[in-house]
The first five atom37 places (N, CA, C, CB, O) and aatype in JSON, in Angstrom:
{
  "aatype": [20, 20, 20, 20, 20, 20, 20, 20, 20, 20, 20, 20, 20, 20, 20, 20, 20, 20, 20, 20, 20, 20, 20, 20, 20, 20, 20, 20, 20, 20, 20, 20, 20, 20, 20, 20, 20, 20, 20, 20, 20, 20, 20, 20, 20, 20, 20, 20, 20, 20, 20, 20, 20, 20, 20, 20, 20, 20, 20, 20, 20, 20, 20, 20, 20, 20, 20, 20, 20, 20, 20, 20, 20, 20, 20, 20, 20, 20, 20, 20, 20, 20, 20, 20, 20, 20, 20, 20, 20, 20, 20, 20, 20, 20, 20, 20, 20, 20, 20, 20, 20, 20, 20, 20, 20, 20, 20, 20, 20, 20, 20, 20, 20, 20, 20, 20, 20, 20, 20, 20, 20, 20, 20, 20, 20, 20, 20, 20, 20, 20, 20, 20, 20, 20, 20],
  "atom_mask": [
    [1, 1, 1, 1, 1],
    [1, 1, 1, 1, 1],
    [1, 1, 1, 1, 1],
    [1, 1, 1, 1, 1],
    [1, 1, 1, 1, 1],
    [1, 1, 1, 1, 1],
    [1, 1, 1, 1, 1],
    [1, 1, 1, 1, 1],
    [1, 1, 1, 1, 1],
    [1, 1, 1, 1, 1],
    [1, 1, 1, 1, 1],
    [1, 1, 1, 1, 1],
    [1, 1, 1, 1, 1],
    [1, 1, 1, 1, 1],
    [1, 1, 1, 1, 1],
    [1, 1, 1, 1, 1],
    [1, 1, 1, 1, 1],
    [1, 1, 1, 1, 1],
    [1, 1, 1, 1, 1],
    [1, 1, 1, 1, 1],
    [1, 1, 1, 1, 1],
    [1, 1, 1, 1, 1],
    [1, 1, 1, 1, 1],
    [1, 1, 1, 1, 1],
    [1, 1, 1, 1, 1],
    [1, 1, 1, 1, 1],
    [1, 1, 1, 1, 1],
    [1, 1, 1, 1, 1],
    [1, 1, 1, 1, 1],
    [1, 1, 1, 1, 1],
    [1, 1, 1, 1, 1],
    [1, 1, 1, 1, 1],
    [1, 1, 1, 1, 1],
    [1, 1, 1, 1, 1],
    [1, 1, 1, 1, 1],
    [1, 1, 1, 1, 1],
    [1, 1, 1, 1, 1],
    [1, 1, 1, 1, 1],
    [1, 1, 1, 1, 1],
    [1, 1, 1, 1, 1],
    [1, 1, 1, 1, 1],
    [1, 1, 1, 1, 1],
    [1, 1, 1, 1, 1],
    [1, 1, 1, 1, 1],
    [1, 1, 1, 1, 1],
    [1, 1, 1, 1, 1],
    [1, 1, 1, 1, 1],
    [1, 1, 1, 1, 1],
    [1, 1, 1, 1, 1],
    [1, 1, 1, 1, 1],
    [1, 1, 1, 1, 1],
    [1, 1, 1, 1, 1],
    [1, 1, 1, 1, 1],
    [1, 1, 1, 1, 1],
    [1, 1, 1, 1, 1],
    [1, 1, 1, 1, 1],
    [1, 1, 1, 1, 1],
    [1, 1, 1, 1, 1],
    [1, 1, 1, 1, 1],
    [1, 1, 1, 1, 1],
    [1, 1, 1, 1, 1],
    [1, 1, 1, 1, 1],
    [1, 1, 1, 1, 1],
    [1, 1, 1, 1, 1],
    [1, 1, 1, 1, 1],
    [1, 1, 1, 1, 1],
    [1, 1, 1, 1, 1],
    [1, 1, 1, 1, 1],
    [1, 1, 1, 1, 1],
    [1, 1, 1, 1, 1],
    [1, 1, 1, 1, 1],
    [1, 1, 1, 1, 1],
    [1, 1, 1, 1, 1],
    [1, 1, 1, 1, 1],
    [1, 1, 1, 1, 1],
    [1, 1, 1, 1, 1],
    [1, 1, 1, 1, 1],
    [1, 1, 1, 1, 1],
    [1, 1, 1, 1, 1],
    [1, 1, 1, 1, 1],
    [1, 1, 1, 1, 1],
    [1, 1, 1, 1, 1],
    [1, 1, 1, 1, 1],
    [1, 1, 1, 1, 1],
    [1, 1, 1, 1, 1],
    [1, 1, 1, 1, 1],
    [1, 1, 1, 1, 1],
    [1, 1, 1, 1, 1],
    [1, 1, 1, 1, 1],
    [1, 1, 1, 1, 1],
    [1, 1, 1, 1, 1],
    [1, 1, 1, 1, 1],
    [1, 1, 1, 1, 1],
    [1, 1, 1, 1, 1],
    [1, 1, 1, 1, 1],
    [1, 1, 1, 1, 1],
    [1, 1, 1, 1, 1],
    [1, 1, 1, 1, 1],
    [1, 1, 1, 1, 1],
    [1, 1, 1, 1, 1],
    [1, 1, 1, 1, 1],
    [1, 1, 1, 1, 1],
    [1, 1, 1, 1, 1],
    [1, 1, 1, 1, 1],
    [1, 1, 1, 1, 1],
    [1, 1, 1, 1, 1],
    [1, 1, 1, 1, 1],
    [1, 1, 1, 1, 1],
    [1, 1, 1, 1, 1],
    [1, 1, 1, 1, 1],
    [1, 1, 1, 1, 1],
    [1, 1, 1, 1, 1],
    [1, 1, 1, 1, 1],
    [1, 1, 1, 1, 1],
    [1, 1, 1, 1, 1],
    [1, 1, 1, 1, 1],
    [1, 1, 1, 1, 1],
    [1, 1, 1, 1, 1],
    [1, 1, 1, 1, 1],
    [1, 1, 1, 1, 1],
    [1, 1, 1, 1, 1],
    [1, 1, 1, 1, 1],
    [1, 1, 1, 1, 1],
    [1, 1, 1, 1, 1],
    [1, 1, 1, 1, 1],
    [1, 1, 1, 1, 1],
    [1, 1, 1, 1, 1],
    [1, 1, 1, 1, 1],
    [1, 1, 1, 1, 1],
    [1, 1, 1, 1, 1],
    [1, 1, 1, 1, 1],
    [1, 1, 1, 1, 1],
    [1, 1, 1, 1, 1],
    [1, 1, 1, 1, 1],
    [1, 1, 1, 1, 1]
  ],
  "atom_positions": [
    [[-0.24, 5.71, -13.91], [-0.61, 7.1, -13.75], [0.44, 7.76, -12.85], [-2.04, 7.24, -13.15], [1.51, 7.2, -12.58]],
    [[0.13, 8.81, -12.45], [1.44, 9.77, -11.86], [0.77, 10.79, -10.9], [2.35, 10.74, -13.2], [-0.24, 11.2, -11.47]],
    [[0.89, 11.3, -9.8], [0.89, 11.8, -8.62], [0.37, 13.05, -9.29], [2.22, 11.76, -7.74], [1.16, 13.85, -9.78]],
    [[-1.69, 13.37, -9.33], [-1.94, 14.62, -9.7], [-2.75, 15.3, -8.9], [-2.37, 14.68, -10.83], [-2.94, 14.79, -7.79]],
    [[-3.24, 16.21, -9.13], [-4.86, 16.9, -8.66], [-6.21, 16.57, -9.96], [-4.62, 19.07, -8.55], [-6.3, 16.83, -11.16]],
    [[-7.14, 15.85, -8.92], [-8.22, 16.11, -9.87], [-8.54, 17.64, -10.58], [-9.4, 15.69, -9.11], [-8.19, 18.76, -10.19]],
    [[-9.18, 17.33, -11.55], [-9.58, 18.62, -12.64], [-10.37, 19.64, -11.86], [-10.61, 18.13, -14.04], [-10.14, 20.85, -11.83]],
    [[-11.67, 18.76, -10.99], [-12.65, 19.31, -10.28], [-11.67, 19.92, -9.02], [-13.9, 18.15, -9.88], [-12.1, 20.95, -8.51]],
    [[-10.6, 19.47, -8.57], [-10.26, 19.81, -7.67], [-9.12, 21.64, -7.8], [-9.7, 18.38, -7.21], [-8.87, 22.45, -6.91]],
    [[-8.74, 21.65, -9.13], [-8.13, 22.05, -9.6], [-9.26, 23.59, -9.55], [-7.61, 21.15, -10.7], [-9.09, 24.53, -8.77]],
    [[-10.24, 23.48, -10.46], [-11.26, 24.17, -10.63], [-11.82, 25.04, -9.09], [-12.23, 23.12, -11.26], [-11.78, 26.18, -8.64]],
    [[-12.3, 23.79, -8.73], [-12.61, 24.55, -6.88], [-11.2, 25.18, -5.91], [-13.29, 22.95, -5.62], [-11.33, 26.15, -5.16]],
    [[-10.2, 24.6, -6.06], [-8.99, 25.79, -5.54], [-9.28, 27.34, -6.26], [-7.18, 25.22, -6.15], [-9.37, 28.46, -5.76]],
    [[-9.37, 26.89, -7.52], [-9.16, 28.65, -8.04], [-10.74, 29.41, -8.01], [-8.45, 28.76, -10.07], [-10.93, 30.42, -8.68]],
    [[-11.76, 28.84, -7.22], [-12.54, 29.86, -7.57], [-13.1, 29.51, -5.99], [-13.55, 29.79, -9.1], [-14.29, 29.59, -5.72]],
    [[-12.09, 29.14, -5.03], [-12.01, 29.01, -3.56], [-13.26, 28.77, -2.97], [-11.45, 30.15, -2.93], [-13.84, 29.49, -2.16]],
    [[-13.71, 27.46, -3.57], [-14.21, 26.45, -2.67], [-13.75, 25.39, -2.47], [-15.19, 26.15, -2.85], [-14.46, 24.38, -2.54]],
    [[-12.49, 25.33, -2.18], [-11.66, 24.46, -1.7], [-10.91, 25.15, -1.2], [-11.14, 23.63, -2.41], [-10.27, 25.93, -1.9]],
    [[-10.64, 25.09, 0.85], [-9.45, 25.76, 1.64], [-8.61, 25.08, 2.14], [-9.73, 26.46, 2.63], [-8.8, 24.87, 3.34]],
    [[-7.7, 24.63, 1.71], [-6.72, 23.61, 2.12], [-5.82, 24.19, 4.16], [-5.32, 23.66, 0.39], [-5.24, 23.46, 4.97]],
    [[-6.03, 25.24, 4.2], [-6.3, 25.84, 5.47], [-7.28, 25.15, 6.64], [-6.84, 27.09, 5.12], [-7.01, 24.42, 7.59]],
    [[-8.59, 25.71, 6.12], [-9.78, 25.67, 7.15], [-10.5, 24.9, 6.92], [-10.54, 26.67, 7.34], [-11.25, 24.63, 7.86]],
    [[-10.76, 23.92, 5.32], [-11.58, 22.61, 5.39], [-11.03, 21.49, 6.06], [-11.87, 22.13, 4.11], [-9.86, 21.47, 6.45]],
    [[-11.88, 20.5, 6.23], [-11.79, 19.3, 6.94], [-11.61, 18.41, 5.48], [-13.23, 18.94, 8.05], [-12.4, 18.08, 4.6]],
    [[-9.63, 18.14, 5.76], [-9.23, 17.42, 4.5], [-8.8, 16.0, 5.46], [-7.79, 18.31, 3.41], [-8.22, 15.81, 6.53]],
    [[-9.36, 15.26, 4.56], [-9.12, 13.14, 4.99], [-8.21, 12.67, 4.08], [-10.74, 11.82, 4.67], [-7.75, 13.42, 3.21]],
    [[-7.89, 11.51, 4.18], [-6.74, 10.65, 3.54], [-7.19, 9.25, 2.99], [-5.59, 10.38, 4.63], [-6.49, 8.65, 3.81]],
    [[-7.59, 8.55, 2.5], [-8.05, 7.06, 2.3], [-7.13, 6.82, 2.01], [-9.04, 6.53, 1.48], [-6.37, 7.76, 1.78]],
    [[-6.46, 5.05, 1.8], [-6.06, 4.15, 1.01], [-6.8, 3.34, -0.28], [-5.73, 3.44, 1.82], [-7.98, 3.11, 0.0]],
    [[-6.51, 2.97, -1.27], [-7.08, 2.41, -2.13], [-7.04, 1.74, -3.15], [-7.42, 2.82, -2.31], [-6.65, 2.5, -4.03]],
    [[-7.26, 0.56, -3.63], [-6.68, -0.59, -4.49], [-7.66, -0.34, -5.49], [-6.61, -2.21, -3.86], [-8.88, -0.18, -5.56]],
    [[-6.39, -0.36, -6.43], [-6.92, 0.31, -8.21], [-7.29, -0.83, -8.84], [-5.59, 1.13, -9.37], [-7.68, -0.75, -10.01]],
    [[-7.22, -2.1, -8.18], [-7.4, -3.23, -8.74], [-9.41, -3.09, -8.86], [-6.55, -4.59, -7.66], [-10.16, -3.44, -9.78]],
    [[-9.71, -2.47, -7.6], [-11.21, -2.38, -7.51], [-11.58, -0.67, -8.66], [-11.72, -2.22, -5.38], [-12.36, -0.59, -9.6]],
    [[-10.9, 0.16, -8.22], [-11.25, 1.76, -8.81], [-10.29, 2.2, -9.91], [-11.11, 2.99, -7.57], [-9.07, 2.29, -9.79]],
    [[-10.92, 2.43, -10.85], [-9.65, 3.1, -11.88], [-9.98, 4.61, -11.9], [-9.64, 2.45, -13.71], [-11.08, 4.88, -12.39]],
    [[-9.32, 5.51, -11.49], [-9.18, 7.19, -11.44], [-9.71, 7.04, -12.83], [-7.45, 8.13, -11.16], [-9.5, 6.17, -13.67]],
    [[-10.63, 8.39, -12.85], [-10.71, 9.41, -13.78], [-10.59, 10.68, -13.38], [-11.75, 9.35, -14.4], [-11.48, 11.29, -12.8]],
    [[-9.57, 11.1, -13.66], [-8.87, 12.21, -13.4], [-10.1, 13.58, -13.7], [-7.4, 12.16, -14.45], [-10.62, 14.36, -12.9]],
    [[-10.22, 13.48, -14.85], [-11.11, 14.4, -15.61], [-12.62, 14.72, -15.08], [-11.23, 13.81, -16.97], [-13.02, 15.88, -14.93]],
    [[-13.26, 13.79, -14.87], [-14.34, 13.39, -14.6], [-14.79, 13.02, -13.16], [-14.44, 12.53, -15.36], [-15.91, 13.29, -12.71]],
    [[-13.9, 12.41, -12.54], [-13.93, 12.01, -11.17], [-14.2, 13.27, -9.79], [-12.46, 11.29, -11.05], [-13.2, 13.92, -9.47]],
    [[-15.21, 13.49, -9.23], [-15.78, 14.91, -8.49], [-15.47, 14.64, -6.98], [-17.63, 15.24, -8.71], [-14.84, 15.37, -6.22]],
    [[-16.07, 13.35, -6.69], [-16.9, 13.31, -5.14], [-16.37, 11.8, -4.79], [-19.01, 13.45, -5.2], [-16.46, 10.88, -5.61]],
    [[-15.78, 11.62, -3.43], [-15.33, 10.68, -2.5], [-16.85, 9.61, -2.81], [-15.0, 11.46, -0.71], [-16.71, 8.53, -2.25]],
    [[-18.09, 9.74, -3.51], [-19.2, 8.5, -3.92], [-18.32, 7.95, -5.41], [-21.25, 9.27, -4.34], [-18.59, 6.97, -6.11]],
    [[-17.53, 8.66, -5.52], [-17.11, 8.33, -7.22], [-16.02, 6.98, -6.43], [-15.97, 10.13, -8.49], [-15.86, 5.92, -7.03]],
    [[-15.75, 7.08, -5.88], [-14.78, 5.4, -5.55], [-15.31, 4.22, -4.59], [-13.22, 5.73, -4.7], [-15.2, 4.03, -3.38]],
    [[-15.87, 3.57, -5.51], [-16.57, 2.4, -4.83], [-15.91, 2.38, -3.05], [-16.11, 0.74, -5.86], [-14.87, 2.85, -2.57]],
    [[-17.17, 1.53, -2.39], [-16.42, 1.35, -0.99], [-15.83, 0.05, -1.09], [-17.38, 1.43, 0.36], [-15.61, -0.33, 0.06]],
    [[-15.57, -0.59, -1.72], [-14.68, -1.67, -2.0], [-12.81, -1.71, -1.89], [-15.11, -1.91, -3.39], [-11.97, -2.36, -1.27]],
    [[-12.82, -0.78, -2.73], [-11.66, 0.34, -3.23], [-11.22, 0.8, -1.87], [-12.27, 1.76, -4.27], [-9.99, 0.92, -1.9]],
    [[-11.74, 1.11, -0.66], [-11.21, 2.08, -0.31], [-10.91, 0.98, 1.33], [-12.22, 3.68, -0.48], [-11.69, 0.71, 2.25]],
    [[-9.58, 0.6, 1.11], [-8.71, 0.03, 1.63], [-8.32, 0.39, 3.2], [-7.8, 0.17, 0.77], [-8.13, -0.36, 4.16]],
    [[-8.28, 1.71, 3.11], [-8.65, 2.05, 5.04], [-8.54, 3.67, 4.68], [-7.03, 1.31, 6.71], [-8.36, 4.33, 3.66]],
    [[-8.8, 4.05, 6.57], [-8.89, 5.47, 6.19], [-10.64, 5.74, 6.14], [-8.02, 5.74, 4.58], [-11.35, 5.07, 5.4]],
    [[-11.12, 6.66, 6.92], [-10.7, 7.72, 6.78], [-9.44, 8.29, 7.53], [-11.65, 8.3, 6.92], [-9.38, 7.74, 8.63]],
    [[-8.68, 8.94, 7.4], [-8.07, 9.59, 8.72], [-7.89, 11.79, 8.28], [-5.95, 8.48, 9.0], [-7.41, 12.29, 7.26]],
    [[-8.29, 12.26, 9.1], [-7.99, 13.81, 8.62], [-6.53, 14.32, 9.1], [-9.18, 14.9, 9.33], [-5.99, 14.0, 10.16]],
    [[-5.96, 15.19, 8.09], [-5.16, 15.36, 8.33], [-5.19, 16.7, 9.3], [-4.6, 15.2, 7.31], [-6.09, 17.54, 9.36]],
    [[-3.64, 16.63, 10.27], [-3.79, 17.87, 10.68], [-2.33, 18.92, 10.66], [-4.4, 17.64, 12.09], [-1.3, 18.71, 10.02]],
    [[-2.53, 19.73, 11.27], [-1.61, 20.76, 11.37], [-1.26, 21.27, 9.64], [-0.21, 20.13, 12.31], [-0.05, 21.31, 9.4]],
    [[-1.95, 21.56, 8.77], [-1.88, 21.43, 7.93], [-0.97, 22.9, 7.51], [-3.08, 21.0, 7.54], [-0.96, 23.87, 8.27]],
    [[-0.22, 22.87, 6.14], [0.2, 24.21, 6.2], [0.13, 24.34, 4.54], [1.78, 24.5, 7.04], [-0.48, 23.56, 3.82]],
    [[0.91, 25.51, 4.08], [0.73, 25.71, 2.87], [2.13, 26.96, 2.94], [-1.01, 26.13, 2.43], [2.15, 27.82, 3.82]],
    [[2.99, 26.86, 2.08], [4.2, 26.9, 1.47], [4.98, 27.33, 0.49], [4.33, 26.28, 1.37], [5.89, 26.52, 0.33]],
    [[5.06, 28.36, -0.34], [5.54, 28.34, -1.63], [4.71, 27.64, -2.69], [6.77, 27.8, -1.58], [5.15, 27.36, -3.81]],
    [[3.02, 27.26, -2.11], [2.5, 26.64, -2.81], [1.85, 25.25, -3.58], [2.86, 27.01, -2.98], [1.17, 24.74, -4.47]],
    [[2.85, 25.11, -2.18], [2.86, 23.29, -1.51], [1.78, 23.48, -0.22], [4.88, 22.58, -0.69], [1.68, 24.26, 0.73]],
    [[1.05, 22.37, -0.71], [0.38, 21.76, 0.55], [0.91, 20.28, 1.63], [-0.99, 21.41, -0.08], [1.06, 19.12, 1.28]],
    [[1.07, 20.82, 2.81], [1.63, 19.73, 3.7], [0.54, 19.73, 5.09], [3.41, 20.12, 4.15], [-0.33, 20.46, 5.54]],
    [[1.27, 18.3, 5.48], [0.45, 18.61, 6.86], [1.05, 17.44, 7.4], [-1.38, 18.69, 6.91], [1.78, 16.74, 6.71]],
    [[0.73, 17.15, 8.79], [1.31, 15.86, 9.52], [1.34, 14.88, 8.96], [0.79, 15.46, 10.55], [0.58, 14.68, 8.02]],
    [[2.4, 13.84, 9.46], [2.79, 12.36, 8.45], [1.1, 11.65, 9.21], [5.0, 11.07, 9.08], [0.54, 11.99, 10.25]],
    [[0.62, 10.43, 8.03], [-0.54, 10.05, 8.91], [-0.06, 8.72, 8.93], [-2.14, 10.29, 8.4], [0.81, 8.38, 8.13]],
    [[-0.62, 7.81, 9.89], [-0.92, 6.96, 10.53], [-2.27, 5.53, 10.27], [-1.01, 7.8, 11.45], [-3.27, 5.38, 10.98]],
    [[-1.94, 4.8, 9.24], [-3.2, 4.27, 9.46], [-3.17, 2.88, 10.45], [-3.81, 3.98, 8.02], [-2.27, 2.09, 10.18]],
    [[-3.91, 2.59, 11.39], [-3.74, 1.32, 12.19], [-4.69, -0.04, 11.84], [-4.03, 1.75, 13.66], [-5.9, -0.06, 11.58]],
    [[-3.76, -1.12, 11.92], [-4.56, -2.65, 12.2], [-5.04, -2.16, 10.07], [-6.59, -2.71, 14.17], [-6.16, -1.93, 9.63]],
    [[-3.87, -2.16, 9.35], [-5.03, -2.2, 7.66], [-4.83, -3.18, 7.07], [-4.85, -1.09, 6.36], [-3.69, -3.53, 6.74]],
    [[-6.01, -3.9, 6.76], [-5.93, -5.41, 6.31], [-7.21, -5.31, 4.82], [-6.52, -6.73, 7.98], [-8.14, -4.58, 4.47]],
    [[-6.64, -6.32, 4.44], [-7.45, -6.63, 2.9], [-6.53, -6.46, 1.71], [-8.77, -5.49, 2.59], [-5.36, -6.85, 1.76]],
    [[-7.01, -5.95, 0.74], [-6.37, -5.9, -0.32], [-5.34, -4.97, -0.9], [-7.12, -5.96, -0.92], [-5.32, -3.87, -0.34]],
    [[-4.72, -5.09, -1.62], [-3.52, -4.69, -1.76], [-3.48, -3.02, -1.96], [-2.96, -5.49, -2.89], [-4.41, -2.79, -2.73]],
    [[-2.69, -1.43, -1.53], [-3.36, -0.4, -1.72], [-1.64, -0.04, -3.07], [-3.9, 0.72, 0.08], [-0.45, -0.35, -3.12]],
    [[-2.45, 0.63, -3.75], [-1.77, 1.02, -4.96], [-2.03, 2.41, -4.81], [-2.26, 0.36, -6.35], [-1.81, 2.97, -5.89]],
    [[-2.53, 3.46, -3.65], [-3.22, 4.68, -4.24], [-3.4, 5.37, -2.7], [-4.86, 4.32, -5.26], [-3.58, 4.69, -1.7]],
    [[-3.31, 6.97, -2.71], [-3.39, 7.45, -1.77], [-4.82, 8.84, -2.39], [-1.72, 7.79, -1.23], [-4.47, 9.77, -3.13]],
    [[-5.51, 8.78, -2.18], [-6.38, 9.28, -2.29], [-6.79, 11.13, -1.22], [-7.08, 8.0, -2.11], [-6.97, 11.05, -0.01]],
    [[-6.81, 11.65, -1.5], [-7.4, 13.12, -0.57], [-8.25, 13.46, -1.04], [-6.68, 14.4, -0.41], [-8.39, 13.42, -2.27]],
    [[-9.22, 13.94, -0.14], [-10.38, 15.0, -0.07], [-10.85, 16.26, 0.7], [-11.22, 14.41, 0.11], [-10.19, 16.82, 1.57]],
    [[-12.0, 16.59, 0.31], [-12.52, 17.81, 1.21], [-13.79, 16.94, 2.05], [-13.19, 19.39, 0.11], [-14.78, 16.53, 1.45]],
    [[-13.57, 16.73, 3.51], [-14.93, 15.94, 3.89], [-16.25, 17.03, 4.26], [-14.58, 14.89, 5.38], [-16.17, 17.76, 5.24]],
    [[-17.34, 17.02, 3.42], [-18.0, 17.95, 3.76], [-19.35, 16.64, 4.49], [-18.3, 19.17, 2.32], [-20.51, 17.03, 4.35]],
    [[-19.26, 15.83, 4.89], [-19.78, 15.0, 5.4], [-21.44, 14.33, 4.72], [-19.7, 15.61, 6.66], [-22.46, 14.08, 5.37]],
    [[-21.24, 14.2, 3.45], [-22.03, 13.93, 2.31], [-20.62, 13.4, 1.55], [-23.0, 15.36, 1.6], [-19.72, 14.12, 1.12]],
    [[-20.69, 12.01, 1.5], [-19.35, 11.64, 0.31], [-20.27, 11.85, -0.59], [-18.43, 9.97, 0.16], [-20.88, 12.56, 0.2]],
    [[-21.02, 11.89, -1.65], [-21.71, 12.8, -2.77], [-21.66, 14.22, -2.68], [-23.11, 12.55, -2.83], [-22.28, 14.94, -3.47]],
    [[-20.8, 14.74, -1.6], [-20.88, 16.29, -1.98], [-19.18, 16.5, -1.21], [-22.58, 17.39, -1.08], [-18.66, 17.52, -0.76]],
    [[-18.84, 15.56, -1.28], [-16.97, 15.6, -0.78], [-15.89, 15.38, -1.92], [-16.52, 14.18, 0.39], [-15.41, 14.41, -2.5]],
    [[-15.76, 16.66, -1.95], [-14.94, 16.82, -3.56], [-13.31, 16.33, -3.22], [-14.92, 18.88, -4.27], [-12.49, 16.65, -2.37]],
    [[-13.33, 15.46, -4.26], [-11.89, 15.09, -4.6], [-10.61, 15.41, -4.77], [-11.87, 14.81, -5.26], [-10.4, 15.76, -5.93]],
    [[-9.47, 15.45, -3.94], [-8.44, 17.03, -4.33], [-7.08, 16.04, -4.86], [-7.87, 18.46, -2.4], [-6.57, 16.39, -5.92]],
    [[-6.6, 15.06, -4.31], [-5.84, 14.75, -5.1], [-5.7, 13.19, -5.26], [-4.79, 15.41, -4.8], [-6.34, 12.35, -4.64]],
    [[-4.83, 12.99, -6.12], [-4.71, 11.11, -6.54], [-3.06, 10.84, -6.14], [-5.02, 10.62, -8.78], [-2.49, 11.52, -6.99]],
    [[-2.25, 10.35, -5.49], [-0.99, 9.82, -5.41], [-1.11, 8.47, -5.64], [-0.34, 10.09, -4.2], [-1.92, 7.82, -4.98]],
    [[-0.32, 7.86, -6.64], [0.36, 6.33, -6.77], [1.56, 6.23, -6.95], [-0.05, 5.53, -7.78], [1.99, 5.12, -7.28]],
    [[2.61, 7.49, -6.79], [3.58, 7.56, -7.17], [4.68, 7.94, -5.78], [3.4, 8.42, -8.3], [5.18, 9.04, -5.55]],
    [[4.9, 6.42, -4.83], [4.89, 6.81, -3.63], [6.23, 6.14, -2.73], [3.5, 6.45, -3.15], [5.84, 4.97, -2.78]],
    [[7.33, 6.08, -2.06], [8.34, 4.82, -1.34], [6.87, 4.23, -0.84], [9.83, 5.34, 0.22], [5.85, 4.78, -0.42]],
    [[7.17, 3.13, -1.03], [6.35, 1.71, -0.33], [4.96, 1.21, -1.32], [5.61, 2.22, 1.51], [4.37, 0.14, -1.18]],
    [[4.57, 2.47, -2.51], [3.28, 1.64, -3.0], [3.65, 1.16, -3.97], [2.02, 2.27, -3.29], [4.67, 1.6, -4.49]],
    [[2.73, -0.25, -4.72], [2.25, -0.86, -3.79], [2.53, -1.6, -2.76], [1.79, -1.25, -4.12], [3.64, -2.01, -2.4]],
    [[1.5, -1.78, -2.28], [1.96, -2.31, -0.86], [0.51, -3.55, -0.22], [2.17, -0.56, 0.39], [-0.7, -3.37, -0.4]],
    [[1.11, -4.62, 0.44], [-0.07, -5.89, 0.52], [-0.29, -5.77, 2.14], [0.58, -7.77, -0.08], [0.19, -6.7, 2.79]],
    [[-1.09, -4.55, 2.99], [-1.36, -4.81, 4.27], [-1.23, -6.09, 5.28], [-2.38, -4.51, 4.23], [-1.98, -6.97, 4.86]],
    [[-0.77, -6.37, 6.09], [-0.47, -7.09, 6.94], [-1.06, -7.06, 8.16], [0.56, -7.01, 7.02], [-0.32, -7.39, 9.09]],
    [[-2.31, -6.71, 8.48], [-2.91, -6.35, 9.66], [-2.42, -5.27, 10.41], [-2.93, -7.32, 10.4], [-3.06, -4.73, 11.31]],
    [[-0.92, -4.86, 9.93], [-0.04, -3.85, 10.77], [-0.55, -2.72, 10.74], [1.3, -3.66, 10.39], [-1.63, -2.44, 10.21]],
    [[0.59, -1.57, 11.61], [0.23, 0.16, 10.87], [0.64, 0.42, 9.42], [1.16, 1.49, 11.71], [1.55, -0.27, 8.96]],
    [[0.25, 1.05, 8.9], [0.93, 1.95, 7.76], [1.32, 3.23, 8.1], [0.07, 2.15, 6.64], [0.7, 3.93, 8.9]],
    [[2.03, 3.47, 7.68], [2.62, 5.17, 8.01], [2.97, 6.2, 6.31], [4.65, 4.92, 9.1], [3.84, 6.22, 5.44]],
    [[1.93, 6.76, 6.55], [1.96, 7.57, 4.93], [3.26, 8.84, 5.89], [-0.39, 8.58, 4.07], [3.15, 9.33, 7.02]],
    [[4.15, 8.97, 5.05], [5.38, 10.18, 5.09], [5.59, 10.93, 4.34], [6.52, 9.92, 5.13], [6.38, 10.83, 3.4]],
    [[4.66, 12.16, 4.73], [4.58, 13.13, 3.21], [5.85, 13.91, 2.81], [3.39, 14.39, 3.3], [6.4, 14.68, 3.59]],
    [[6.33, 13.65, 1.42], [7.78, 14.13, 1.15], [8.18, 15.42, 1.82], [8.0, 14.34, -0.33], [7.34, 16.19, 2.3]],
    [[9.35, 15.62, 1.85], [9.72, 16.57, 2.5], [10.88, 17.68, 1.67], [10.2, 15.9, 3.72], [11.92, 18.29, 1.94]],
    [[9.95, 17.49, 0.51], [11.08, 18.2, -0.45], [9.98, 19.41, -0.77], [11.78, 17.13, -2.07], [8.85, 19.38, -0.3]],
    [[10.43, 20.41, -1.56], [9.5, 21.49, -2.07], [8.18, 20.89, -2.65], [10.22, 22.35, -3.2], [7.2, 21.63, -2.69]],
    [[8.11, 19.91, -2.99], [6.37, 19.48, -3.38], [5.35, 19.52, -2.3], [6.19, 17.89, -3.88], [4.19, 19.91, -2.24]],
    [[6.31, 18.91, -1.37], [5.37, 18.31, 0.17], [4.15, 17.28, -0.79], [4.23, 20.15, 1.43], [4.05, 16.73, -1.89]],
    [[3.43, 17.47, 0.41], [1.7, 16.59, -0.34], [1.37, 16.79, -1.97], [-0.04, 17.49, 0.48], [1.26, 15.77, -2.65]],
    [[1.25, 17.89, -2.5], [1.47, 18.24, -3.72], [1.48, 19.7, -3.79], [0.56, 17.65, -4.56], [1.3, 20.26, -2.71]],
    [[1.65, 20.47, -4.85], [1.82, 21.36, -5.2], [1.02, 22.23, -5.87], [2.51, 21.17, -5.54], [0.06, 21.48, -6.02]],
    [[0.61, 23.52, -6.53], [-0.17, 24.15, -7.01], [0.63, 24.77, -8.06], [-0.82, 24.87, -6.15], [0.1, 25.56, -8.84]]
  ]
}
């Protein structure tokens, strides 16, 4: 697969219930070996088993928006151990994962996959006109 926005997520930007500004947006890690994306279909942070979800939460901050690009600080995950992460996952945390809509899917990344080592990980969001992704 290839670095997108969910459909649902797509949908809630344009009819702005999704503020990539002023919501409380998180980051997971996640091994596709446990979750396979459905892009189409896929709504709410309950749609990916907790198996799948490799570390993280972490929220992002200083977030900005760009020519249409969404960015925000490089994140940090510490001590991530288990299974292997193939997948960078974002959301909107409305603090109900059954009501925390899904905004984007990255697997298309320098370093993924990647087999945790108890170490940090350091997600480095590009720094080209896409940033995090784009609209």
């Amino acid at each position: 697969m290839a670095n997108t926005l969910f459909d649902f997520a797509r949908q809630r930007f344009l009819e702005g219930k999704i503020n990539w500004m002023t919501d409380t947006i998180k980051v997971i890690l996640v091994d596709t070996g446990v979750y396979t994306p459905q892009i189409s279909t896929h709504q709410y942070l309950s749609d990916i088993p907790q198996p799948a979800r490799i570390a993280g939460p972490i929220t992002l901050t200083n977030k900005t928006t760009n020519g249409g690009s969404a960015d925000a600080d490089d994140v940090t995950f510490s001590t991530v151990s288990g299974n292997s992460v193939e997948a960078i996952v974002i959301y909107k945390d409305t603090g109900d994962e059954s009501q925390s809509p899904l905004i984007a899917y990255l697997d298309v990344a320098t370093g993924l996959p990647v087999v945790p080592n108890d170490g940090e990980m350091v997600i480095a969001w590009d720094g080209g006109i896409n940033r995090i992704f784009r609209i």
